[in-house]
PQR file with spaces between the fields and no chain letter, atoms N, CA, C, O and H, PARSE charges and radii, in Angstrom:
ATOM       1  N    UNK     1      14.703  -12.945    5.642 -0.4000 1.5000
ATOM       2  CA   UNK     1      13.511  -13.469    4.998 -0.0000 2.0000
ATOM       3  C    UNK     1      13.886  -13.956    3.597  0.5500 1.7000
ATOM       4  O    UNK     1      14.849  -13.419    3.051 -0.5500 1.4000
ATOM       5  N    UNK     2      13.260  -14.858    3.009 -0.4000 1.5000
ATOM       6  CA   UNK     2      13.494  -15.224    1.780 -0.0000 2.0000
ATOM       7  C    UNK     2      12.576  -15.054    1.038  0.5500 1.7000
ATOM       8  O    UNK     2      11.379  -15.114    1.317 -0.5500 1.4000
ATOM       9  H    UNK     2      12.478  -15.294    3.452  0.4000 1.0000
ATOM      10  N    UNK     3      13.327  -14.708   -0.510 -0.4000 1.5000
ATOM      11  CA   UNK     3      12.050  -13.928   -1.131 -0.0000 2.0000
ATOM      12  C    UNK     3      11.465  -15.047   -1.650  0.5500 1.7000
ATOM      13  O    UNK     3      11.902  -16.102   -2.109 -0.5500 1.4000
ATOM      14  H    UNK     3      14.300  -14.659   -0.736  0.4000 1.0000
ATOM      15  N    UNK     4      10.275  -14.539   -1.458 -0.4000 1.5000
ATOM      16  CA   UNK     4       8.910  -15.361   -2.624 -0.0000 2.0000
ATOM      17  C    UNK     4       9.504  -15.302   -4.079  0.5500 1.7000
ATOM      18  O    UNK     4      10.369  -14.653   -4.667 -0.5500 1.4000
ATOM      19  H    UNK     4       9.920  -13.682   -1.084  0.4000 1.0000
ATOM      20  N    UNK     5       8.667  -16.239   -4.345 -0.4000 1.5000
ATOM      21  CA   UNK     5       8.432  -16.272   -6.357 -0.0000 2.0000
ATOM      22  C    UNK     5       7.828  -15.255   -6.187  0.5500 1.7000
ATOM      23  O    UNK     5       7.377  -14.977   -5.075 -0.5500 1.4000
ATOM      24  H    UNK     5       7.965  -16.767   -3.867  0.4000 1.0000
ATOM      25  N    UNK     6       7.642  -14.283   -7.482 -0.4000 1.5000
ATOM      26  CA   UNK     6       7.187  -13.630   -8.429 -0.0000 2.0000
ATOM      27  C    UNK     6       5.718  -13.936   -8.120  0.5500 1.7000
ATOM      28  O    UNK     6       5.677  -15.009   -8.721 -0.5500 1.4000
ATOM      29  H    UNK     6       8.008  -14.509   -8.384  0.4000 1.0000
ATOM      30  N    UNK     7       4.028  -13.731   -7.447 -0.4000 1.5000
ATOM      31  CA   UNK     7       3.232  -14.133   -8.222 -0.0000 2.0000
ATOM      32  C    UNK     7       2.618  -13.412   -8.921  0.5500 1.7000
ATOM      33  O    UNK     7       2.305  -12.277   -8.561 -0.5500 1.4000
ATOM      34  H    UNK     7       4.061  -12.859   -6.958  0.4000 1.0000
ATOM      35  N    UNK     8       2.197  -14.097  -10.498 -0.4000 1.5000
ATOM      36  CA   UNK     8       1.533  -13.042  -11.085 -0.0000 2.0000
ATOM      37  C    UNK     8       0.125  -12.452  -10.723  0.5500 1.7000
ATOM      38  O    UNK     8      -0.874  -13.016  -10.277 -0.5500 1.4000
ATOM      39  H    UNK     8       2.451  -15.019  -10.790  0.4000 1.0000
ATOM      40  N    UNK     9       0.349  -11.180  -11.044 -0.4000 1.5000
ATOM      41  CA   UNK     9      -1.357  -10.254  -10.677 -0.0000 2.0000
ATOM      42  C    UNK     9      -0.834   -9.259   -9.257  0.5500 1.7000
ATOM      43  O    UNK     9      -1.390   -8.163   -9.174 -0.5500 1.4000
ATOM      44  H    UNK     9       1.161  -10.722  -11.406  0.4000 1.0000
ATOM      45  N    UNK    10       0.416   -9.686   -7.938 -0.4000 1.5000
ATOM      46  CA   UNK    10       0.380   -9.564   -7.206 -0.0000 2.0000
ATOM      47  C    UNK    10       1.486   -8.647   -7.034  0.5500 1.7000
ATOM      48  O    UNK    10       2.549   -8.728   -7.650 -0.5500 1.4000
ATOM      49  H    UNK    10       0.867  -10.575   -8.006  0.4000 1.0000
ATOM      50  N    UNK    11       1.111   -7.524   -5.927 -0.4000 1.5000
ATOM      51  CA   UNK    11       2.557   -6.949   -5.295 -0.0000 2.0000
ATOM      52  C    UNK    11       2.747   -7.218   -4.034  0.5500 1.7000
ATOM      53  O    UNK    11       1.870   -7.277   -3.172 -0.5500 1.4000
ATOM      54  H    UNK    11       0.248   -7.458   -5.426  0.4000 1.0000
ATOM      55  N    UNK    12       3.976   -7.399   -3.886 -0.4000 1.5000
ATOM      56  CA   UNK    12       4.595   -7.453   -2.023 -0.0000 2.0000
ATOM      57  C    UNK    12       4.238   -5.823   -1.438  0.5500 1.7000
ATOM      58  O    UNK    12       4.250   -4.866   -2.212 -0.5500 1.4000
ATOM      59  H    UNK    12       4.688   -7.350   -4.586  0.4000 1.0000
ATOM      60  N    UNK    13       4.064   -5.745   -0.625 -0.4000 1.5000
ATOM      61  CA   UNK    13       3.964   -4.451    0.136 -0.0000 2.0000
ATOM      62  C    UNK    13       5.152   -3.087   -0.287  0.5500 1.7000
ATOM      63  O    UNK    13       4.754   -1.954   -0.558 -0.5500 1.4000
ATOM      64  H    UNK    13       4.054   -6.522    0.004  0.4000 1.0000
ATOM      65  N    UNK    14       6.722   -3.505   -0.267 -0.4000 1.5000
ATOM      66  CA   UNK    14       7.507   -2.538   -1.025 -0.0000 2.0000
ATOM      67  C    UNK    14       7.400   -2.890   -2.587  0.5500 1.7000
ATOM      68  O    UNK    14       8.325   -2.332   -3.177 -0.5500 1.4000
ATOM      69  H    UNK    14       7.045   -4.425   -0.047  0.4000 1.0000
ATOM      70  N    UNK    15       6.574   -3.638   -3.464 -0.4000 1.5000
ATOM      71  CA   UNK    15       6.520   -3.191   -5.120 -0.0000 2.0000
ATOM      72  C    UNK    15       5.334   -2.550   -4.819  0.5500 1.7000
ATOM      73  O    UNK    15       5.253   -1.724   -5.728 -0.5500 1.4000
ATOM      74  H    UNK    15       5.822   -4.092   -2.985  0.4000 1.0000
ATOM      75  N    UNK    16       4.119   -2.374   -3.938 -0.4000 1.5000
ATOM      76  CA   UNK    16       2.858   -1.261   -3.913 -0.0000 2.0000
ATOM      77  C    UNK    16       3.696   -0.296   -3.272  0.5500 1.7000
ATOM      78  O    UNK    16       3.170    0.816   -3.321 -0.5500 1.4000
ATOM      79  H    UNK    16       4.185   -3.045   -3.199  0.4000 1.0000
ATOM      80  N    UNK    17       4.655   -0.301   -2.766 -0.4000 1.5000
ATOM      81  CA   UNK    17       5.303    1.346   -2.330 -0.0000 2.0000
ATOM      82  C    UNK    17       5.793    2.551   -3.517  0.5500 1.7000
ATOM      83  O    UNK    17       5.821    3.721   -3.899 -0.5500 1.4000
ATOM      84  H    UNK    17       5.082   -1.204   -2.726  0.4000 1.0000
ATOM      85  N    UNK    18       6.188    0.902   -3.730 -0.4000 1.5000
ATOM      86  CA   UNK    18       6.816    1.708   -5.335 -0.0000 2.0000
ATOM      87  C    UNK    18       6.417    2.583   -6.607  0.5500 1.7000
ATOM      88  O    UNK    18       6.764    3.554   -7.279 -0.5500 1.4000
ATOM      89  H    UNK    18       6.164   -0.048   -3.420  0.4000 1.0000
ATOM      90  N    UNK    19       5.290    1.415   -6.463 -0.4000 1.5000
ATOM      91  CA   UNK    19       4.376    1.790   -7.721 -0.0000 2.0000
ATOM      92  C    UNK    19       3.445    3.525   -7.019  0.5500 1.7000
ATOM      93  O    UNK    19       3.315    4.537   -7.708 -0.5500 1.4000
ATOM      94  H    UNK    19       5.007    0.627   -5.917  0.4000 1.0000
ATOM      95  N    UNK    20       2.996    3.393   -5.689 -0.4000 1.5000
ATOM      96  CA   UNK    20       2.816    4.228   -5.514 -0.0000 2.0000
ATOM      97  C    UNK    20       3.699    5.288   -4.608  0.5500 1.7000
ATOM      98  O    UNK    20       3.172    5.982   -3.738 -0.5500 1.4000
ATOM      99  H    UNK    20       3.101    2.571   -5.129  0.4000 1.0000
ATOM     100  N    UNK    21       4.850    5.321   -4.861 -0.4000 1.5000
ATOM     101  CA   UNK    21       5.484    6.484   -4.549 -0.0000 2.0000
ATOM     102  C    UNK    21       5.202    6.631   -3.074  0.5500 1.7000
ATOM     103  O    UNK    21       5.158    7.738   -2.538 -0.5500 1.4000
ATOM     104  H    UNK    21       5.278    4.757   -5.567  0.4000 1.0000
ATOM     105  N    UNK    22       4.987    5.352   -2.343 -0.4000 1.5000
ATOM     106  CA   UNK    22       5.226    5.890   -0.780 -0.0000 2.0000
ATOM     107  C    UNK    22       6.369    4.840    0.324  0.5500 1.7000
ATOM     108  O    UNK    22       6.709    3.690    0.043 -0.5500 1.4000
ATOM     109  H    UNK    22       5.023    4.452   -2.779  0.4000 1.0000
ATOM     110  N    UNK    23       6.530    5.130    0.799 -0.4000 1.5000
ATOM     111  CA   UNK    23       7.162    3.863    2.021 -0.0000 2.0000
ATOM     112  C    UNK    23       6.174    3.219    2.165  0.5500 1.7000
ATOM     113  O    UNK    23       4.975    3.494    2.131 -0.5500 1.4000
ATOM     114  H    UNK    23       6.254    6.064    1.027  0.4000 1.0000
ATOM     115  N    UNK    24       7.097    1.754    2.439 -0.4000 1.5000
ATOM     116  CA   UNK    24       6.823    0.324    3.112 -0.0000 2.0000
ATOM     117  C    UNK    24       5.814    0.394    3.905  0.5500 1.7000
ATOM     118  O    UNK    24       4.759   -0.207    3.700 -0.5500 1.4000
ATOM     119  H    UNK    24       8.072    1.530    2.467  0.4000 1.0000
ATOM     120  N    UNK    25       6.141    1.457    5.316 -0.4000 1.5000
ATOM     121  CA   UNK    25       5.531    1.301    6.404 -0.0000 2.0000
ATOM     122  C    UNK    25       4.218    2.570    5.777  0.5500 1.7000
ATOM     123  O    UNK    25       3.076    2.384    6.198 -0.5500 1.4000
ATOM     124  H    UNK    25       6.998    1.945    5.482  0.4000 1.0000
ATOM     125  N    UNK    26       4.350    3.251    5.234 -0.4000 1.5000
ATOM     126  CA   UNK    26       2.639    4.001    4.842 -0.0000 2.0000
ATOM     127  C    UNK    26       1.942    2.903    3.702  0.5500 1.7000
ATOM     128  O    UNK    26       0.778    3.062    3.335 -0.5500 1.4000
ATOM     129  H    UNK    26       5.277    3.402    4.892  0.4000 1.0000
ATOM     130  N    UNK    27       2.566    2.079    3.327 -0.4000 1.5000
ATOM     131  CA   UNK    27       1.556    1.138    2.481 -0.0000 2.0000
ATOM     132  C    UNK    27       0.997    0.390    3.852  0.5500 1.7000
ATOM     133  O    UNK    27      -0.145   -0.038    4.016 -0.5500 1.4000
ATOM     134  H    UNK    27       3.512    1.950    3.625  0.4000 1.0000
ATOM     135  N    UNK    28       1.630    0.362    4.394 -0.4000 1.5000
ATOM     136  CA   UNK    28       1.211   -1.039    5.640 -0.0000 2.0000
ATOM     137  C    UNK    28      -0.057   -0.779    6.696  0.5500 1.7000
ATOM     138  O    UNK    28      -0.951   -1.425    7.244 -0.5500 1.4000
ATOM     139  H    UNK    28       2.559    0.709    4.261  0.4000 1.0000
ATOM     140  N    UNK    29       0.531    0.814    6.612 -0.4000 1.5000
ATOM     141  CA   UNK    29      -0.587    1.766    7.213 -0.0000 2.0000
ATOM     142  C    UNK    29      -1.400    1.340    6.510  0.5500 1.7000
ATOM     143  O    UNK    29      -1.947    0.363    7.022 -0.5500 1.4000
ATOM     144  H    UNK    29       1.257    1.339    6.167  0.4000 1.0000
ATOM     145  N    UNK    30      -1.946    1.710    5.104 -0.4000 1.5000
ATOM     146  CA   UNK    30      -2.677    2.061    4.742 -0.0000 2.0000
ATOM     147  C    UNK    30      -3.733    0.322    4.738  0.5500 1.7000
ATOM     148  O    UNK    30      -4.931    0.179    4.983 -0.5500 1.4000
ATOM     149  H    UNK    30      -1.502    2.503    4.689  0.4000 1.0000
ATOM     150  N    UNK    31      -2.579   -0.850    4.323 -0.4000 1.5000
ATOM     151  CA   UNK    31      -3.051   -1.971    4.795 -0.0000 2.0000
ATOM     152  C    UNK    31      -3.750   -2.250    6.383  0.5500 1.7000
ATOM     153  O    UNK    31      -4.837   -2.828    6.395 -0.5500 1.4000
ATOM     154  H    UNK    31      -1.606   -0.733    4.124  0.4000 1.0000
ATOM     155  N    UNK    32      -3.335   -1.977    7.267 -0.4000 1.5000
ATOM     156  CA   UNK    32      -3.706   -2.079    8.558 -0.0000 2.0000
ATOM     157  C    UNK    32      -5.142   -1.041    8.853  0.5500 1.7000
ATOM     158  O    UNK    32      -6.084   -1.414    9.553 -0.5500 1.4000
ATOM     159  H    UNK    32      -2.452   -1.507    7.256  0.4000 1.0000
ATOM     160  N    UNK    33      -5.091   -0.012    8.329 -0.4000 1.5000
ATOM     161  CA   UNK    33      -6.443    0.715    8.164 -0.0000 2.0000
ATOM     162  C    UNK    33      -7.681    0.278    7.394  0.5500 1.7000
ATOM     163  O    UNK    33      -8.743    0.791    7.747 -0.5500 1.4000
ATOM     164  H    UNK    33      -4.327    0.292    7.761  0.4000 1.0000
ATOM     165  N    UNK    34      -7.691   -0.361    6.661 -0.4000 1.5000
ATOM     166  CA   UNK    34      -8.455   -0.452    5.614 -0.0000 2.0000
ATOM     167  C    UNK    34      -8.480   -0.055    4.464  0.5500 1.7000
ATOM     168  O    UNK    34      -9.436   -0.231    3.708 -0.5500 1.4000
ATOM     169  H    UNK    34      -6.828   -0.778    6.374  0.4000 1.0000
ATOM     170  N    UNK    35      -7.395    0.558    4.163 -0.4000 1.5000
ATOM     171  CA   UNK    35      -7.787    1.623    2.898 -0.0000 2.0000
ATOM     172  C    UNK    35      -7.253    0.444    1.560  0.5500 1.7000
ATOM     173  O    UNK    35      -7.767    0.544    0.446 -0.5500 1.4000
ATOM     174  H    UNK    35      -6.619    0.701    4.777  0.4000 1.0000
ATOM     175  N    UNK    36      -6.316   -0.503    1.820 -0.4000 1.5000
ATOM     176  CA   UNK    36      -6.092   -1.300    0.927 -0.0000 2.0000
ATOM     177  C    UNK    36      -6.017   -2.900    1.761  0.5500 1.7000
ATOM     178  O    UNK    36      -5.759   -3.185    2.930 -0.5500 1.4000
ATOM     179  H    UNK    36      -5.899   -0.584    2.725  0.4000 1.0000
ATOM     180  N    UNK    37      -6.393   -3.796    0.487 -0.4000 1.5000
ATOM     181  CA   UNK    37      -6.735   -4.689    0.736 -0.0000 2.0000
ATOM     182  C    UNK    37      -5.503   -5.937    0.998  0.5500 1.7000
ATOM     183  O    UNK    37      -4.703   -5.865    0.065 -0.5500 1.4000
ATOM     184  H    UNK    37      -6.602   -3.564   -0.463  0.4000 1.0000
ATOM     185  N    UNK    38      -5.187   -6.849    1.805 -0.4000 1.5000
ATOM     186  CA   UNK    38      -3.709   -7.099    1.796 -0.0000 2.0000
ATOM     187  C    UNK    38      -4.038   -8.552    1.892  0.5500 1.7000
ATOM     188  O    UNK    38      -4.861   -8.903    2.738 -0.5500 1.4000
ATOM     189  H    UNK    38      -5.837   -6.907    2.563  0.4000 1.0000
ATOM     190  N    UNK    39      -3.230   -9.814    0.763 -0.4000 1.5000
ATOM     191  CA   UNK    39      -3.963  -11.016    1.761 -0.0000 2.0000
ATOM     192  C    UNK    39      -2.210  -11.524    2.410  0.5500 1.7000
ATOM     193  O    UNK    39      -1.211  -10.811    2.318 -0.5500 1.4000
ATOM     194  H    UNK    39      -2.562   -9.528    0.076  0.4000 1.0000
ATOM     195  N    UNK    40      -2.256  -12.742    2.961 -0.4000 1.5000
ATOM     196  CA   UNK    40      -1.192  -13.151    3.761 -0.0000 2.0000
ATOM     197  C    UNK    40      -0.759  -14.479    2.588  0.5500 1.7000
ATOM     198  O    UNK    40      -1.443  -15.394    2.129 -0.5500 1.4000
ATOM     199  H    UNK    40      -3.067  -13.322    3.037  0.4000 1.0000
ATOM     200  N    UNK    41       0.688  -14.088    2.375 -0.4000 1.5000
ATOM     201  CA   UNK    41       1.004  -15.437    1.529 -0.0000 2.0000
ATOM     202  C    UNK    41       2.638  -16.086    2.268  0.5500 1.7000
ATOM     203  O    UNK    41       3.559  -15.337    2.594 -0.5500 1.4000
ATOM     204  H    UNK    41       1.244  -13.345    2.748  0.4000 1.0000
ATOM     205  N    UNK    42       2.658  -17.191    2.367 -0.4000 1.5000
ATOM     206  CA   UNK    42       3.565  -17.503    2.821 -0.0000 2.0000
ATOM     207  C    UNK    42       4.220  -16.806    3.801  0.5500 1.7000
ATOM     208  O    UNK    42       5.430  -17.015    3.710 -0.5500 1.4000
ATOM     209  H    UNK    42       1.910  -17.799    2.103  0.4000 1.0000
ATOM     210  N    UNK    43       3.802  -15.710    5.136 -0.4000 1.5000
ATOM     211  CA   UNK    43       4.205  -14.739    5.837 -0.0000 2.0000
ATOM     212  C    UNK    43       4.238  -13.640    5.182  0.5500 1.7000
ATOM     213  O    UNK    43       4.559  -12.600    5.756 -0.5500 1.4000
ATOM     214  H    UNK    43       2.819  -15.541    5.210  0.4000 1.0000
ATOM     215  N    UNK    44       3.910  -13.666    3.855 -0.4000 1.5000
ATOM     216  CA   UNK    44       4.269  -11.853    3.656 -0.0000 2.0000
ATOM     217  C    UNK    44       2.774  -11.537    2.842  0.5500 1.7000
ATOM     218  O    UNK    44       1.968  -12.061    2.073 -0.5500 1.4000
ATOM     219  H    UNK    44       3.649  -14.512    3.389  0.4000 1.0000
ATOM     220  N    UNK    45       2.998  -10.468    3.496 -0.4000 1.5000
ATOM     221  CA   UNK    45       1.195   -9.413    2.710 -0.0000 2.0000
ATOM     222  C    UNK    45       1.720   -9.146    1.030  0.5500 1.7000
ATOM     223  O    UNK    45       2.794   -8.885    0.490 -0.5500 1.4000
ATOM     224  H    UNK    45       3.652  -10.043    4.121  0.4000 1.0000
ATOM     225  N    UNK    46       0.433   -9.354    0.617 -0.4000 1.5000
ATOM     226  CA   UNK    46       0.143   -9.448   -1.108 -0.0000 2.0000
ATOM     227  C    UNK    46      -0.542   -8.447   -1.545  0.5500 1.7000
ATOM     228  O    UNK    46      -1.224   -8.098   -0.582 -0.5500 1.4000
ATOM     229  H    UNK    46      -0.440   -9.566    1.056  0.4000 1.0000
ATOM     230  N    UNK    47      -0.765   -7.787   -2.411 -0.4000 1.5000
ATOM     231  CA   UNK    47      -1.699   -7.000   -2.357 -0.0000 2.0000
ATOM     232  C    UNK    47      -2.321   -6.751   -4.213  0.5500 1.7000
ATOM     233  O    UNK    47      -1.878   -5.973   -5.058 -0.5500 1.4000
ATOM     234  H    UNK    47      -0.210   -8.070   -3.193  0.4000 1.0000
ATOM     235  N    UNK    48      -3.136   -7.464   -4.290 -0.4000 1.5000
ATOM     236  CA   UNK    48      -3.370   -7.299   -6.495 -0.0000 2.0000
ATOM     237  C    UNK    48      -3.315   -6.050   -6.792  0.5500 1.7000
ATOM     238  O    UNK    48      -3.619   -5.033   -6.169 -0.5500 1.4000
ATOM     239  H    UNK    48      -3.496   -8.096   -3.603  0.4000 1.0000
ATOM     240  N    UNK    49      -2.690   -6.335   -8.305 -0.4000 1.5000
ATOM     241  CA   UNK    49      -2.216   -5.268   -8.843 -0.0000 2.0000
ATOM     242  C    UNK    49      -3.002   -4.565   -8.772  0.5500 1.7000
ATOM     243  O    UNK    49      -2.800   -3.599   -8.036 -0.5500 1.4000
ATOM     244  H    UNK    49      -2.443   -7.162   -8.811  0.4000 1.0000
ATOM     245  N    UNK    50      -4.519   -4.680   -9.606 -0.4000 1.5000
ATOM     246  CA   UNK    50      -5.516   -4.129  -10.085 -0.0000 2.0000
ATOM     247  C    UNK    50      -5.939   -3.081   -8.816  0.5500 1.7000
ATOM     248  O    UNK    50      -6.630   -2.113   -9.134 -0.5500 1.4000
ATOM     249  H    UNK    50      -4.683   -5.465  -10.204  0.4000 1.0000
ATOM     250  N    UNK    51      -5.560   -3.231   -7.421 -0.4000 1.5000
ATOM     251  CA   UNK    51      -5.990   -2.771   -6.513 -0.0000 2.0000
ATOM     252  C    UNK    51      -5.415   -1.604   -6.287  0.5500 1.7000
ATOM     253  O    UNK    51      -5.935   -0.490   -6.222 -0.5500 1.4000
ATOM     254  H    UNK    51      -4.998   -4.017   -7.162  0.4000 1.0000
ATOM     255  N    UNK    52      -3.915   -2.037   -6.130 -0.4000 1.5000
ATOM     256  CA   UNK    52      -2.852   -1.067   -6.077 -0.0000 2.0000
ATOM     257  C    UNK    52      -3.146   -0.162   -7.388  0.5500 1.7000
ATOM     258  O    UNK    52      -3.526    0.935   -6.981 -0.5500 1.4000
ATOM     259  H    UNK    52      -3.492   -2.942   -6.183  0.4000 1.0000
ATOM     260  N    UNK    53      -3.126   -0.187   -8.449 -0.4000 1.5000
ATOM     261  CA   UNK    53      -3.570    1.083   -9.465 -0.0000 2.0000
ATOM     262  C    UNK    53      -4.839    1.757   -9.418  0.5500 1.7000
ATOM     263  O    UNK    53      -5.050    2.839   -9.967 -0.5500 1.4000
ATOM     264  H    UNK    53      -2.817   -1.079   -8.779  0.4000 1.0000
ATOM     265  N    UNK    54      -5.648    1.127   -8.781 -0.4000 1.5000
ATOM     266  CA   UNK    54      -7.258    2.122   -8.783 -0.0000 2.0000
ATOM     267  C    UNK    54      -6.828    2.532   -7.364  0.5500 1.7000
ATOM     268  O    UNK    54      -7.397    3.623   -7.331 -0.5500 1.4000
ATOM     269  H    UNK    54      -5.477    0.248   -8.335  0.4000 1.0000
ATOM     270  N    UNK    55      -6.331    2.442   -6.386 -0.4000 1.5000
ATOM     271  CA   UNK    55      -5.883    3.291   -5.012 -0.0000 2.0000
ATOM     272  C    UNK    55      -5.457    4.646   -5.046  0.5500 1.7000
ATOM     273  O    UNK    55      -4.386    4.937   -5.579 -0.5500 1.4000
ATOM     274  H    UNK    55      -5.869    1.556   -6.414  0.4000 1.0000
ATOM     275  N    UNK    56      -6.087    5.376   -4.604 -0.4000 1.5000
ATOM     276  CA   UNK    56      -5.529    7.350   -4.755 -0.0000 2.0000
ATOM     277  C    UNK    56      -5.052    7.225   -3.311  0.5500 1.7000
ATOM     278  O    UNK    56      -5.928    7.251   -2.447 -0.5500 1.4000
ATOM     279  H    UNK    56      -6.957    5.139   -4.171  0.4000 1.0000
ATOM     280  N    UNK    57      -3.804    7.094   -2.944 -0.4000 1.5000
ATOM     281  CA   UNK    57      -3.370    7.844   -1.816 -0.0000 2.0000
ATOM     282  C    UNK    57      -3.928    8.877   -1.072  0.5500 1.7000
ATOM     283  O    UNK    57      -4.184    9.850   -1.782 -0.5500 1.4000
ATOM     284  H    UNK    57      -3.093    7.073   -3.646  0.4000 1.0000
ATOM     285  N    UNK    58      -4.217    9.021    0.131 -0.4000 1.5000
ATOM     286  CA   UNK    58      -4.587   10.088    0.617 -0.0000 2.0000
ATOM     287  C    UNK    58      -3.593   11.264    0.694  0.5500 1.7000
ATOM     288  O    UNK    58      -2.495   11.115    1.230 -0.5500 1.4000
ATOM     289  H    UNK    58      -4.009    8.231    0.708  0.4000 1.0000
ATOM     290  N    UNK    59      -3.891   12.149    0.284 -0.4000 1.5000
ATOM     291  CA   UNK    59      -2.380   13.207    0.693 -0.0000 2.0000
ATOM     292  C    UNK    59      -1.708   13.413    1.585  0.5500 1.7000
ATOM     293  O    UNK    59      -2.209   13.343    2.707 -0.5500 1.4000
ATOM     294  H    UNK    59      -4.783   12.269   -0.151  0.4000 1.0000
ATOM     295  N    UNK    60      -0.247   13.762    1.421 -0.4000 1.5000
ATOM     296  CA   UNK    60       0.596   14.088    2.458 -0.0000 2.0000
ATOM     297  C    UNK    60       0.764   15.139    3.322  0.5500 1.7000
ATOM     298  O    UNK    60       0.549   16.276    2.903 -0.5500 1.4000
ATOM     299  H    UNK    60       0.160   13.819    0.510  0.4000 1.0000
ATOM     300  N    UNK    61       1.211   14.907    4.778 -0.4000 1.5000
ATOM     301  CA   UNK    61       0.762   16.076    5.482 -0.0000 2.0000
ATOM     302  C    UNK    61       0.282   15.958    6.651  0.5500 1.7000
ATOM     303  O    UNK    61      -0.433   14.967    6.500 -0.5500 1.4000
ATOM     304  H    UNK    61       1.386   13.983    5.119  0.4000 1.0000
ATOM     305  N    UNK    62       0.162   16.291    7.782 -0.4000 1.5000
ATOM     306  CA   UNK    62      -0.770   16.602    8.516 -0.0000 2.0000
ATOM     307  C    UNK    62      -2.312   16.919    8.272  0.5500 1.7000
ATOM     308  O    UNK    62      -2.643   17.963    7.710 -0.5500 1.4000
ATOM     309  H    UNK    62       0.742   17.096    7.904  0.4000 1.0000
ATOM     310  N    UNK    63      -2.808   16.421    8.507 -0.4000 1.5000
ATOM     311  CA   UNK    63      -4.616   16.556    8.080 -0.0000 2.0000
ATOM     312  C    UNK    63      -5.210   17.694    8.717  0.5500 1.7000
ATOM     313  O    UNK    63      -6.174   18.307    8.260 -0.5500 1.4000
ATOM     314  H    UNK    63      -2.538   15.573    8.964  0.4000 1.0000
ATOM     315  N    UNK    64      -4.395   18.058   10.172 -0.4000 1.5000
ATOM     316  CA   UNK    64      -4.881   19.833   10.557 -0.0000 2.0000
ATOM     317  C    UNK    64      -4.211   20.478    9.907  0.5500 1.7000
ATOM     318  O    UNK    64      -4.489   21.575   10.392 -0.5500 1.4000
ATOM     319  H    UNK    64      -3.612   17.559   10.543  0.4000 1.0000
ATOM     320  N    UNK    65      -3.242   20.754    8.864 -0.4000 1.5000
ATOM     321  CA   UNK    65      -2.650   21.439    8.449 -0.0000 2.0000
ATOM     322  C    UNK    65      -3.057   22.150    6.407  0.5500 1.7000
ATOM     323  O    UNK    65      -2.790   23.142    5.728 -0.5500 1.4000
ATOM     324  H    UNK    65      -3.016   19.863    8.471  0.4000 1.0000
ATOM     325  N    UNK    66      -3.879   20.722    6.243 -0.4000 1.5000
ATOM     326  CA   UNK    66      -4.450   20.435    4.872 -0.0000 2.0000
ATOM     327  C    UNK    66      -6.007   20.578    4.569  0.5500 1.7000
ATOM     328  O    UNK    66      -6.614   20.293    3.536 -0.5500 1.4000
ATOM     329  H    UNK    66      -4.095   19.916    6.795  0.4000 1.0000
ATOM     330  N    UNK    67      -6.546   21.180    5.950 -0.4000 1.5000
ATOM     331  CA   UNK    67      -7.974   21.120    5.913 -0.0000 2.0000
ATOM     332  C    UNK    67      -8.261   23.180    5.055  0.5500 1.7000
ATOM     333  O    UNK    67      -7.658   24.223    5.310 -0.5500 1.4000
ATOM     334  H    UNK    67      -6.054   21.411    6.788  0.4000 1.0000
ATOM     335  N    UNK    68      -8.708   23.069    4.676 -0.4000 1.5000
ATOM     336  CA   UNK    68      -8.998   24.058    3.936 -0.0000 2.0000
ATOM     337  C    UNK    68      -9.838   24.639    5.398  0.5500 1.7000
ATOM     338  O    UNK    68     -10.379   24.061    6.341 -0.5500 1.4000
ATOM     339  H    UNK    68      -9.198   22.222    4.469  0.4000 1.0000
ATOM     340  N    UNK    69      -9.558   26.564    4.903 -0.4000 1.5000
ATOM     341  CA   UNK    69      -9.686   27.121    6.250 -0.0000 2.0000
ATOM     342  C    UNK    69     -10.566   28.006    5.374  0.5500 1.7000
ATOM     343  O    UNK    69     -10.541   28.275    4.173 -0.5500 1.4000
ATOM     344  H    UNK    69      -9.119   27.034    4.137  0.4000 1.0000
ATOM     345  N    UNK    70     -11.698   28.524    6.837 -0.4000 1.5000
ATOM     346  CA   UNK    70     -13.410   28.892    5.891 -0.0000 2.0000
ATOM     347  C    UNK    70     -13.234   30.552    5.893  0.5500 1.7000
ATOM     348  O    UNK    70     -14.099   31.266    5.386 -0.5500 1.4000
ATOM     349  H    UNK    70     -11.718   28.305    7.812  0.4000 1.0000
């Protein structure tokens, strides 16, 4: 693949990994779910900055394992 320019405001899917401290493929998740917003530029997903910094990750883990027990 060849890289894109730089655009400003925007991250590629691994600089939102980065910034948030997860893998490629759990940003992509999280793109393919809904939880972040992704647009399509020249073949590759974009995602604004502004988006990527107000985003809280969901925590890591198994979700039966993280559910608080009564």
């Amino acid at each position: 693949m060849i890289d894109m320019v730089k655009l400003p405001g925007y991250y590629t899917l691994n600089e939102a990994a980065e910034v948030l401290a997860r893998s490629h493929s759990q940003v992509a998740r999280y793109v393919r779910l809904g939880l972040l917003k992704a647009h399509n530029l020249g073949g590759q997903k974009v995602i604004a900055q502004t988006i990527v910094h107000d985003f809280t990750p969901p925590p890591r883990g198994n979700p039966n394992f993280l559910r608080k027990k009564d």
